[in-house]
Backbone as XML, in Angstrom:
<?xml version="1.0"?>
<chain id="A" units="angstrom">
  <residue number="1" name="UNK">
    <atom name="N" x="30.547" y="83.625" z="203.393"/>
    <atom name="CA" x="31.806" y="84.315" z="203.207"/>
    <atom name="C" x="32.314" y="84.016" z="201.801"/>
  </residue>
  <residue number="2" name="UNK">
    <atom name="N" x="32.753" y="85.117" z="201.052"/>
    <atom name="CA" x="33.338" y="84.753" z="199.802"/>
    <atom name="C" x="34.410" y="84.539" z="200.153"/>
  </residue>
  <residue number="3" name="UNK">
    <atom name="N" x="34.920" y="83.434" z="198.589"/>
    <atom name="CA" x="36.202" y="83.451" z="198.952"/>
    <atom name="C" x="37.159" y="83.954" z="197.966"/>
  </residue>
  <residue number="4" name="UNK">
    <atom name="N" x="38.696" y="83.991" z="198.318"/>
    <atom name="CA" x="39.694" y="84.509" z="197.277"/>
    <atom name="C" x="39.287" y="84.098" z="195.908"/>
  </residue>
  <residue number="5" name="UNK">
    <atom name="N" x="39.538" y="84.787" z="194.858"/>
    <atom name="CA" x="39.776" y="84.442" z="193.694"/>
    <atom name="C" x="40.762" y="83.318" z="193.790"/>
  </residue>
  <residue number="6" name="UNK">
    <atom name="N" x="40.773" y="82.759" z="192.381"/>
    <atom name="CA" x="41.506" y="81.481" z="191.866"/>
    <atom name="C" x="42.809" y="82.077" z="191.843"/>
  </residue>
  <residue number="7" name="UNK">
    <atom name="N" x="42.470" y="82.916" z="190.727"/>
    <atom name="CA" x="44.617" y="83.409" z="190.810"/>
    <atom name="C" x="44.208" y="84.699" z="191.220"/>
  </residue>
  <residue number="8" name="UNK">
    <atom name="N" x="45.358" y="84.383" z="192.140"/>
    <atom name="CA" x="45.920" y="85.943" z="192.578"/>
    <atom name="C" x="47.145" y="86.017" z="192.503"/>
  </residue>
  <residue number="9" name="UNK">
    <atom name="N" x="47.658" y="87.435" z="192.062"/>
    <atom name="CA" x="49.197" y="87.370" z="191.315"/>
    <atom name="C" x="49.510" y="88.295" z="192.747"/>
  </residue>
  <residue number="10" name="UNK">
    <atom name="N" x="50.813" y="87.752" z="192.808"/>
    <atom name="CA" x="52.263" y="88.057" z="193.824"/>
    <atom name="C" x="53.136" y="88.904" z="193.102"/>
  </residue>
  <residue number="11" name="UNK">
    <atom name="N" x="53.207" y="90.219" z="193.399"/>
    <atom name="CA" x="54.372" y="91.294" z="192.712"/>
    <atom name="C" x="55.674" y="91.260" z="193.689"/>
  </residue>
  <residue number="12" name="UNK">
    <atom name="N" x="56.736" y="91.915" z="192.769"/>
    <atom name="CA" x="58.012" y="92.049" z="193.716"/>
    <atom name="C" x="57.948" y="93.564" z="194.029"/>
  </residue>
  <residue number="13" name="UNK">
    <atom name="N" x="56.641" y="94.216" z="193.948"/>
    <atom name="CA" x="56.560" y="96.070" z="194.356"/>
    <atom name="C" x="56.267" y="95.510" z="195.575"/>
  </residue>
  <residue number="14" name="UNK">
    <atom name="N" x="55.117" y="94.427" z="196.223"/>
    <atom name="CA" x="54.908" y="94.856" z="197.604"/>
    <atom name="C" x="55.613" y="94.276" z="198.338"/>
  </residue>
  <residue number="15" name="UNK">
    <atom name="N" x="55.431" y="94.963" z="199.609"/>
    <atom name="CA" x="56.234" y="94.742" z="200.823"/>
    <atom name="C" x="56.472" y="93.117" z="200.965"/>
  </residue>
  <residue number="16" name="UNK">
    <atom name="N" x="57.407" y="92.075" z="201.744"/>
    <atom name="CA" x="57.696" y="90.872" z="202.039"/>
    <atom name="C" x="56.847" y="90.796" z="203.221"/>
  </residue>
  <residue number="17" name="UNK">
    <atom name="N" x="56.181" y="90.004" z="203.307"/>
    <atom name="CA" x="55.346" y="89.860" z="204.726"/>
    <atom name="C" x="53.900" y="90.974" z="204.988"/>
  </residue>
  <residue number="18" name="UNK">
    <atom name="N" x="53.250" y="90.002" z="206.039"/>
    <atom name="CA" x="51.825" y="91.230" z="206.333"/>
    <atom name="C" x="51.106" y="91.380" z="205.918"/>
  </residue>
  <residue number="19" name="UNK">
    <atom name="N" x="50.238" y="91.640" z="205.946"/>
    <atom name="CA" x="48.582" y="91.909" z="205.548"/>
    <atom name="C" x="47.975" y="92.827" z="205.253"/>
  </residue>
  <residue number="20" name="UNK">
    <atom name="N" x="46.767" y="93.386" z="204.417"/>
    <atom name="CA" x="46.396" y="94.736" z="204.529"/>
    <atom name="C" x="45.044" y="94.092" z="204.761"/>
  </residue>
  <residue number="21" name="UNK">
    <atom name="N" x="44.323" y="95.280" z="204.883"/>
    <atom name="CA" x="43.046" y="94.918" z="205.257"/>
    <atom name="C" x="41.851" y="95.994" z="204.203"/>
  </residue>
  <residue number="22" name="UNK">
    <atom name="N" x="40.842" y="95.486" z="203.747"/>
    <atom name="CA" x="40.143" y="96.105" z="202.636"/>
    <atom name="C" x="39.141" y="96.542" z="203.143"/>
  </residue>
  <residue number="23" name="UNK">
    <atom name="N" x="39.367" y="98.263" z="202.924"/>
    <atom name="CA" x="38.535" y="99.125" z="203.239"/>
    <atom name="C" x="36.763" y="99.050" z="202.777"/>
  </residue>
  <residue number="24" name="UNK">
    <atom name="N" x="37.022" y="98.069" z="202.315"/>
    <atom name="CA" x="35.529" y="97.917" z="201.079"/>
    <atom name="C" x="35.068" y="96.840" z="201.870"/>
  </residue>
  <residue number="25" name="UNK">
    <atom name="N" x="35.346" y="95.468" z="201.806"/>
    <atom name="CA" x="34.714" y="94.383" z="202.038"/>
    <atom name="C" x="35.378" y="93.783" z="203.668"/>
  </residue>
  <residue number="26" name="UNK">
    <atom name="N" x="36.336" y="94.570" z="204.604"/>
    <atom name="CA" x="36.716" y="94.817" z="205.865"/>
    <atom name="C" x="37.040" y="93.246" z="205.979"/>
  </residue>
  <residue number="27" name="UNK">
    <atom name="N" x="37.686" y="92.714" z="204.681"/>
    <atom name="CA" x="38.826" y="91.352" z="204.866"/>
    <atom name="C" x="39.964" y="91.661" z="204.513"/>
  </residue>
  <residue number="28" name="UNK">
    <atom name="N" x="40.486" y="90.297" z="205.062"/>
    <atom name="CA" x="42.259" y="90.986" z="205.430"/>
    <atom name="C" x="42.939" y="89.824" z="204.336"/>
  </residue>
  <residue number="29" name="UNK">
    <atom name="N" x="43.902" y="90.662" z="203.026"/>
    <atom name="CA" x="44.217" y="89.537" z="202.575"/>
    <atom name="C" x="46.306" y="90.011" z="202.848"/>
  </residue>
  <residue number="30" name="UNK">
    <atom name="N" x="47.022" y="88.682" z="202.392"/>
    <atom name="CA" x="48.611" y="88.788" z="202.551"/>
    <atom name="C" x="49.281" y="90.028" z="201.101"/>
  </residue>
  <residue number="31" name="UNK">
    <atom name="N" x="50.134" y="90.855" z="201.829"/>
    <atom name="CA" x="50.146" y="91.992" z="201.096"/>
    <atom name="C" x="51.358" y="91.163" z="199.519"/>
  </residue>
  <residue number="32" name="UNK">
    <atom name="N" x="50.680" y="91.538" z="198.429"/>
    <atom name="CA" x="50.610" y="91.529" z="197.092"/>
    <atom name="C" x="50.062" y="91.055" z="196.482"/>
  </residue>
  <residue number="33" name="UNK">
    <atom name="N" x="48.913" y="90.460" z="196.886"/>
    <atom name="CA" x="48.013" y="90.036" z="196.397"/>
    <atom name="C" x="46.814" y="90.274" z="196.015"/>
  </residue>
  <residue number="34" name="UNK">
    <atom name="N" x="46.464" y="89.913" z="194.666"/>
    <atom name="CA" x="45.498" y="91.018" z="194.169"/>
    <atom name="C" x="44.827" y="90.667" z="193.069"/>
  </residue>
  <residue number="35" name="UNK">
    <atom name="N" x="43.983" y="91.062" z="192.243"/>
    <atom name="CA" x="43.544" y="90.346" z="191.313"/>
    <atom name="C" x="43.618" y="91.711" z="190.312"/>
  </residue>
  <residue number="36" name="UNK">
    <atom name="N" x="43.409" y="91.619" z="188.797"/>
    <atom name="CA" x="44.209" y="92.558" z="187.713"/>
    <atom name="C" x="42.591" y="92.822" z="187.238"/>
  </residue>
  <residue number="37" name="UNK">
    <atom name="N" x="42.373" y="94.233" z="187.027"/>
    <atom name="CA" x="40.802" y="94.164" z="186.279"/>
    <atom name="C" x="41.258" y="95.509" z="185.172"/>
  </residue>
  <residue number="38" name="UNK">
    <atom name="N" x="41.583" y="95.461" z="184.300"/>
    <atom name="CA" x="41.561" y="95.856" z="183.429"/>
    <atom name="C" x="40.659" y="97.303" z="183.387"/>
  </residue>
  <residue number="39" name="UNK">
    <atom name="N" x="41.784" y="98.436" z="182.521"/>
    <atom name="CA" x="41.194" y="99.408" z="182.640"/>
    <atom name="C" x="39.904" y="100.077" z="181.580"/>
  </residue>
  <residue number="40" name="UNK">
    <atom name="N" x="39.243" y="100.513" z="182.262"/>
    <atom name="CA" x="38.420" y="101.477" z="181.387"/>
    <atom name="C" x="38.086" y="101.902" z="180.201"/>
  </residue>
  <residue number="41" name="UNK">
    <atom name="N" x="39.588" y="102.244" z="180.207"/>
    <atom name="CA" x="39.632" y="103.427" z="178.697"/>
    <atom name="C" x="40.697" y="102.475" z="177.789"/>
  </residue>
  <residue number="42" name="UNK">
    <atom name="N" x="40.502" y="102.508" z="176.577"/>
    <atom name="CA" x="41.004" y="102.128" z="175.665"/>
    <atom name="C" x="42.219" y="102.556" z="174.929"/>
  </residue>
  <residue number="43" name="UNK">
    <atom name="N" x="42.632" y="102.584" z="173.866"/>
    <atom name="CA" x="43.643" y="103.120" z="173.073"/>
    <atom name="C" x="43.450" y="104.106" z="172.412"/>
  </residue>
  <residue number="44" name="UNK">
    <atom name="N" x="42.004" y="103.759" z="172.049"/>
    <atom name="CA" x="41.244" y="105.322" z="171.383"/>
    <atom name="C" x="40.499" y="106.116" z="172.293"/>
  </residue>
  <residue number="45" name="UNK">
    <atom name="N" x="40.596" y="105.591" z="173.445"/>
    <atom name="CA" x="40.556" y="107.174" z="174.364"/>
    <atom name="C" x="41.877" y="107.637" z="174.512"/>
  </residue>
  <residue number="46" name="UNK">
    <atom name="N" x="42.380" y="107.178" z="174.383"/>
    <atom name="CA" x="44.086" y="107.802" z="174.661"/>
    <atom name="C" x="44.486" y="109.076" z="173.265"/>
  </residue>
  <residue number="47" name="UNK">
    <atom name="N" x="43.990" y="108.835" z="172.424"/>
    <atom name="CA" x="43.817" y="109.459" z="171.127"/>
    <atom name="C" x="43.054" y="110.806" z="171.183"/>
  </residue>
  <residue number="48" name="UNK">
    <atom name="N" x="42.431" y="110.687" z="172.243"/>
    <atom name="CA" x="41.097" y="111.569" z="172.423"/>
    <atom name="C" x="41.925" y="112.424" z="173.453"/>
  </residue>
  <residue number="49" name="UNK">
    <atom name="N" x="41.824" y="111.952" z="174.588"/>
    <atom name="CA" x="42.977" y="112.604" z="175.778"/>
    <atom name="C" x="43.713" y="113.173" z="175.350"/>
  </residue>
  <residue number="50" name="UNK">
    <atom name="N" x="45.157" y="112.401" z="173.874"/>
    <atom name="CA" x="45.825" y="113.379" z="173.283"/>
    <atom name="C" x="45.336" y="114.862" z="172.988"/>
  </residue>
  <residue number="51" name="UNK">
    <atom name="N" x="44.313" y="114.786" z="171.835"/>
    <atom name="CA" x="43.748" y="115.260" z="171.649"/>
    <atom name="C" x="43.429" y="116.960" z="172.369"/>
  </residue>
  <residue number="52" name="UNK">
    <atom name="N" x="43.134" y="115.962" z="173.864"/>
    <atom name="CA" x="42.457" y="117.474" z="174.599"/>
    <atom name="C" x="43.263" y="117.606" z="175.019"/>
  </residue>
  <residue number="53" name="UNK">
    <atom name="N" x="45.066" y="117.573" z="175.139"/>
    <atom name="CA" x="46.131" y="117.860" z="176.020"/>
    <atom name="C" x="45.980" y="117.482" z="177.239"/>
  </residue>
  <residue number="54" name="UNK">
    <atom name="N" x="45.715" y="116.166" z="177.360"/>
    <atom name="CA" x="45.957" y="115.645" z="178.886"/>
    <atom name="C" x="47.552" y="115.306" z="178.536"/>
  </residue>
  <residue number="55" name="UNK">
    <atom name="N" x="47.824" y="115.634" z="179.780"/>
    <atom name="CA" x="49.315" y="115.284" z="179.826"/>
    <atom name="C" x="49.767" y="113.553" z="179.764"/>
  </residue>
  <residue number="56" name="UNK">
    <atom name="N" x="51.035" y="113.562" z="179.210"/>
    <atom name="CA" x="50.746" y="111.911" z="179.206"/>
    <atom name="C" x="50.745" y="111.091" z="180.006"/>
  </residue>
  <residue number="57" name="UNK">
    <atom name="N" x="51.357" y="111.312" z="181.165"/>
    <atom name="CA" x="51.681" y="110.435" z="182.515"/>
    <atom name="C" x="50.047" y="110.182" z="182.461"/>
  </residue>
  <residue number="58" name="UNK">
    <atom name="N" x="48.995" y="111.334" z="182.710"/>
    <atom name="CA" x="48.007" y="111.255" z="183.132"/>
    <atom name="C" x="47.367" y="109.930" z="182.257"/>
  </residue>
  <residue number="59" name="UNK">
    <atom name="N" x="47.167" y="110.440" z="181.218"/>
    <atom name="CA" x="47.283" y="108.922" z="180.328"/>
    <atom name="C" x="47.690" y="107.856" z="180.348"/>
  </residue>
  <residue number="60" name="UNK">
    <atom name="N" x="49.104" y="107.464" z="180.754"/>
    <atom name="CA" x="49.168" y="106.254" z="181.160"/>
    <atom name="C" x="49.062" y="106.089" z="182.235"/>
  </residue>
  <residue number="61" name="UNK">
    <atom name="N" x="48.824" y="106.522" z="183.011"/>
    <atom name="CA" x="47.884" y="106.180" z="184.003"/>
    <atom name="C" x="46.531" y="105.624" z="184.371"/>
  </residue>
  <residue number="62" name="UNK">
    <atom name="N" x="45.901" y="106.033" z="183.196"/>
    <atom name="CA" x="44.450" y="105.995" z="182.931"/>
    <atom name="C" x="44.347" y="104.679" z="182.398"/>
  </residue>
  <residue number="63" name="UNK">
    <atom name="N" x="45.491" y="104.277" z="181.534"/>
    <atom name="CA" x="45.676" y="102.981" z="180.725"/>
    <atom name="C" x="45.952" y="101.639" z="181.525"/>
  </residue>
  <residue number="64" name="UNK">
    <atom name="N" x="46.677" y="101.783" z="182.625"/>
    <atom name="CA" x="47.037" y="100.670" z="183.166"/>
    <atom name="C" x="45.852" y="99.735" z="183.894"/>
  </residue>
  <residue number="65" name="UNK">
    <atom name="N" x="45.882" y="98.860" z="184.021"/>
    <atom name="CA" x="44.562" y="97.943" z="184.942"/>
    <atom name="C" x="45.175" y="98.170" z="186.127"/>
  </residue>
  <residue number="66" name="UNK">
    <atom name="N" x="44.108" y="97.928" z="186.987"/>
    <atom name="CA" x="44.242" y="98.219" z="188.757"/>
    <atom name="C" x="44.400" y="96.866" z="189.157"/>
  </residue>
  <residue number="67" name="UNK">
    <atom name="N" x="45.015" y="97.521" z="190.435"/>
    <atom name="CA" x="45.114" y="96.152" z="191.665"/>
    <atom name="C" x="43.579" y="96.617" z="192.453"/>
  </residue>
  <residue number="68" name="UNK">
    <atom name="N" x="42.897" y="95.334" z="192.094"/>
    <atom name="CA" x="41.737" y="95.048" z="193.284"/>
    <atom name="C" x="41.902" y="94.352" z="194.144"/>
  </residue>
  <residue number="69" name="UNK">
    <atom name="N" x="41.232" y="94.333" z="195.264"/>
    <atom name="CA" x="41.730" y="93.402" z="196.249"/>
    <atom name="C" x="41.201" y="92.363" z="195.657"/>
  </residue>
  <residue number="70" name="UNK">
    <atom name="N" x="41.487" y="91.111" z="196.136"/>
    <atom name="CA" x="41.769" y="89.541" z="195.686"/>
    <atom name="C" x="40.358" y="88.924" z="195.687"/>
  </residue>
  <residue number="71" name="UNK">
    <atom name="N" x="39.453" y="89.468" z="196.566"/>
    <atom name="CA" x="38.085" y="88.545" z="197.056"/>
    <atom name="C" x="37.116" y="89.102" z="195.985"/>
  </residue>
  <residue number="72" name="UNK">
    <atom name="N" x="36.622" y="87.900" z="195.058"/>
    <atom name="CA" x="36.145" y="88.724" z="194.151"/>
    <atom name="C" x="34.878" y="88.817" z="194.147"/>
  </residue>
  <residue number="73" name="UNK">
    <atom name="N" x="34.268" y="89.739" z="195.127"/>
    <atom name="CA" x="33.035" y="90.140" z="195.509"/>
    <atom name="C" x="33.159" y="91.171" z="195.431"/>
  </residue>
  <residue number="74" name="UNK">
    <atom name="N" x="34.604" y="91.762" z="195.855"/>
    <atom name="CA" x="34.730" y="93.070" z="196.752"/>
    <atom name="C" x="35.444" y="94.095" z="195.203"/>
  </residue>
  <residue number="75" name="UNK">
    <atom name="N" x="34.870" y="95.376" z="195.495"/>
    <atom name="CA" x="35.239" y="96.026" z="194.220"/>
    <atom name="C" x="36.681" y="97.388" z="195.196"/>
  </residue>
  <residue number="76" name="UNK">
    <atom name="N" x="37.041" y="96.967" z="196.344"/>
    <atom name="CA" x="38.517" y="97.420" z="196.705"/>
    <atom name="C" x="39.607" y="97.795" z="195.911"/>
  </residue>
  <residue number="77" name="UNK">
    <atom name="N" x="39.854" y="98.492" z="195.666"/>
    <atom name="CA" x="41.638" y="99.383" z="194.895"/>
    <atom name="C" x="42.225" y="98.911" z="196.333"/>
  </residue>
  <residue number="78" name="UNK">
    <atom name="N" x="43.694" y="97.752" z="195.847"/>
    <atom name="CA" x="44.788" y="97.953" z="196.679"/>
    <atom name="C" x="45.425" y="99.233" z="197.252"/>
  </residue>
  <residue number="79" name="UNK">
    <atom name="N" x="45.744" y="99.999" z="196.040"/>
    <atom name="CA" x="46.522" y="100.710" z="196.024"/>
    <atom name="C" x="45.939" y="102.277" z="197.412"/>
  </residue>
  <residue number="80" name="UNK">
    <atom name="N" x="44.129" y="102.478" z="197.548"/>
    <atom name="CA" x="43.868" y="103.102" z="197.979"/>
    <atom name="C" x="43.099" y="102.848" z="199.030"/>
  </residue>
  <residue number="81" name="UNK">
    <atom name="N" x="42.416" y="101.136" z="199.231"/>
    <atom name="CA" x="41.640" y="100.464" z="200.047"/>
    <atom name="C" x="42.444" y="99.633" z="200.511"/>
  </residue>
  <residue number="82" name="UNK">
    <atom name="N" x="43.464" y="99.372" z="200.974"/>
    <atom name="CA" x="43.985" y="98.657" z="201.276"/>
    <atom name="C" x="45.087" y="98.857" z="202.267"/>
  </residue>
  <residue number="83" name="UNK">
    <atom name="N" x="44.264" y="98.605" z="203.940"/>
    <atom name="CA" x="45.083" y="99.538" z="205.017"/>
    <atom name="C" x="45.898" y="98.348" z="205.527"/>
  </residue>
  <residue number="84" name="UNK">
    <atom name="N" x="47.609" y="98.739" z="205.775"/>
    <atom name="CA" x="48.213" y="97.565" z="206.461"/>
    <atom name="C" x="47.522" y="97.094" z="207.989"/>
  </residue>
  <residue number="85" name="UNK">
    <atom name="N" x="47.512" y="96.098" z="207.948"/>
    <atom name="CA" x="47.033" y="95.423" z="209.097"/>
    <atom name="C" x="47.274" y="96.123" z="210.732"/>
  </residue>
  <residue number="86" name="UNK">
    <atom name="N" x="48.884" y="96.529" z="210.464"/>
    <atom name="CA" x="49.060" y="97.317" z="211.455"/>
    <atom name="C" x="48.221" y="98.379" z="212.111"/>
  </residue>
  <residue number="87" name="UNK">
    <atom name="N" x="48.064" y="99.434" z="210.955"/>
    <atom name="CA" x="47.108" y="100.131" z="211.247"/>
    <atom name="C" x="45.814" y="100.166" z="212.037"/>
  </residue>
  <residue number="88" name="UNK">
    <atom name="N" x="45.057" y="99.010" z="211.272"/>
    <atom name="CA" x="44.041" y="98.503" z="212.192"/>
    <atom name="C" x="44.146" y="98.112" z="213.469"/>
  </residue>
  <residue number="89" name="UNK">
    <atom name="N" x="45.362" y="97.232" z="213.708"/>
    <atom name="CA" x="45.289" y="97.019" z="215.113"/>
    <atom name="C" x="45.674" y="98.613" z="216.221"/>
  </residue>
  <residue number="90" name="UNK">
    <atom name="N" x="46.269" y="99.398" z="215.679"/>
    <atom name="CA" x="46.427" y="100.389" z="216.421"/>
    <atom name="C" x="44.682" y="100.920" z="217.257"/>
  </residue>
  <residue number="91" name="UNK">
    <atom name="N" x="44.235" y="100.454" z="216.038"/>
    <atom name="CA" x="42.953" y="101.415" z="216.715"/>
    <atom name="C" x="42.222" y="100.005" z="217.341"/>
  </residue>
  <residue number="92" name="UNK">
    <atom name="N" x="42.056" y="98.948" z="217.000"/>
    <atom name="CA" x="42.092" y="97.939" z="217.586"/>
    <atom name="C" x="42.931" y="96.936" z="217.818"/>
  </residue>
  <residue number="93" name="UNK">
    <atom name="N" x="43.624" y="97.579" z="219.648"/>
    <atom name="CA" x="44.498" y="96.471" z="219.660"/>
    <atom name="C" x="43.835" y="94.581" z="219.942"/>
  </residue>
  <residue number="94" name="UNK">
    <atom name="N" x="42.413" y="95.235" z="220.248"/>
    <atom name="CA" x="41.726" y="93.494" z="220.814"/>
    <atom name="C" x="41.796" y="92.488" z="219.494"/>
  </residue>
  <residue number="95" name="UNK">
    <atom name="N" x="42.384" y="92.856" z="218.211"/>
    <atom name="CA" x="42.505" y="92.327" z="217.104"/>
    <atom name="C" x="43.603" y="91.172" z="217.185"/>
  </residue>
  <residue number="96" name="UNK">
    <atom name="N" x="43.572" y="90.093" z="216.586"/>
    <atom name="CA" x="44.835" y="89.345" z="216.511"/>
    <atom name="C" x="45.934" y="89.779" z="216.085"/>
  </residue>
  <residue number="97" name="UNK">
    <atom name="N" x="47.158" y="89.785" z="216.699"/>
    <atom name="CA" x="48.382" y="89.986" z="215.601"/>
    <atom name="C" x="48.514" y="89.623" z="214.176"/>
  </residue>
  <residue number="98" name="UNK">
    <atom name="N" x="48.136" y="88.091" z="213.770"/>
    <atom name="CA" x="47.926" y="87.527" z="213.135"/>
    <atom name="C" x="46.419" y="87.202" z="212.420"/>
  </residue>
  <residue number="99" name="UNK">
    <atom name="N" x="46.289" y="87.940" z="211.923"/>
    <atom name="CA" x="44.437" y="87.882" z="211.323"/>
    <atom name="C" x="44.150" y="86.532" z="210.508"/>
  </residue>
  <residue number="100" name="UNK">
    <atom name="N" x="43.017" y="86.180" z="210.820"/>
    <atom name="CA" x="42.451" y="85.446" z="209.550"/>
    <atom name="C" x="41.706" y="85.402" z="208.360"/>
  </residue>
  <residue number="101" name="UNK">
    <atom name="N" x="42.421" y="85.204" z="207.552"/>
    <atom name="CA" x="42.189" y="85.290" z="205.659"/>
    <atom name="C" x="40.343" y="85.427" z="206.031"/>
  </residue>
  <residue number="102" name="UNK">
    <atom name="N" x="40.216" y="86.200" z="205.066"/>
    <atom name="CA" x="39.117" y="85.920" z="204.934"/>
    <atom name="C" x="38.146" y="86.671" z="205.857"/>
  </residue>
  <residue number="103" name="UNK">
    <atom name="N" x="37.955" y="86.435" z="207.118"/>
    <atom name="CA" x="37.391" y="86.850" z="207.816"/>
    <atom name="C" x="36.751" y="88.295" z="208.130"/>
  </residue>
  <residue number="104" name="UNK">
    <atom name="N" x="35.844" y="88.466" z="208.371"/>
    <atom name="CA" x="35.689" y="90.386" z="208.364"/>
    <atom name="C" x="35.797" y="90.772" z="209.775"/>
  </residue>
  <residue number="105" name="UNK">
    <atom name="N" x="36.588" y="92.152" z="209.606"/>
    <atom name="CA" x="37.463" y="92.900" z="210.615"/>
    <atom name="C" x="36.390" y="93.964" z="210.860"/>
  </residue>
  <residue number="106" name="UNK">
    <atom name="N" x="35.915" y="94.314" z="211.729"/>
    <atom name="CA" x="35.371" y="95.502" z="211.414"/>
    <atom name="C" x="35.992" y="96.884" z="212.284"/>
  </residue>
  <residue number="107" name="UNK">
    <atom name="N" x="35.916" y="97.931" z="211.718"/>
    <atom name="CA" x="36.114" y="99.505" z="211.495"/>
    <atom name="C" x="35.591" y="99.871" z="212.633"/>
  </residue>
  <residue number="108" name="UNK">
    <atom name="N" x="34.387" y="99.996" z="213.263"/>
    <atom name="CA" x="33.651" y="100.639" z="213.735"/>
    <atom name="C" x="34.170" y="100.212" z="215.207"/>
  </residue>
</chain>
């Protein structure tokens, strides 16, 4: 089992309490937590984008680094892999209320 990254940063965007669970690597980590991976595209793609009339939101968008989930094995987007815990138990209620870190949940 891998484990969490060393740092994982705590935002004041996510929710207080709860868990999500990662659609990628089907572990459950405490919701805001996440690890920062830096984006893609540079400053001089942004120049380029200008360039071709991408709009700018779209651009900074493109610019910002992502929230990955925390386990750094797992290549998870918070923002899109990352189902509240709740959820899961709906479809499995035989799940704990309370999950354990780490552990894999599975989907199926």
């Amino acid at each position: 089992m891998s484990e969490l990254v060393s740092v994982v940063i705590h935002d004041g965007e996510a929710p207080e309490g709860g868990y999500l669970w990662c659609l990628h690597c089907q572990r459950v980590y405490k919701k805001g937590e996440y690890r920062w991976q830096p984006s893609q595209w540079s400053a001089e793609d942004a120049v380029i984008f200008r360039e071709e009339k991408m709009p700018q939101d779209m651009i900074e968008m493109a610019l910002e680094p992502i929230k990955m989930c925390p386990y750094s094995d797992c290549n998870g987007d918070v923002e899109f892999d990352g189902i509240p815990w709740e959820e899961i138990r709906e479809a499995h209620p035989e799940y704990p209320e309370v999950p354990e870190i780490g552990h894999e949940y599975s989907w199926a």
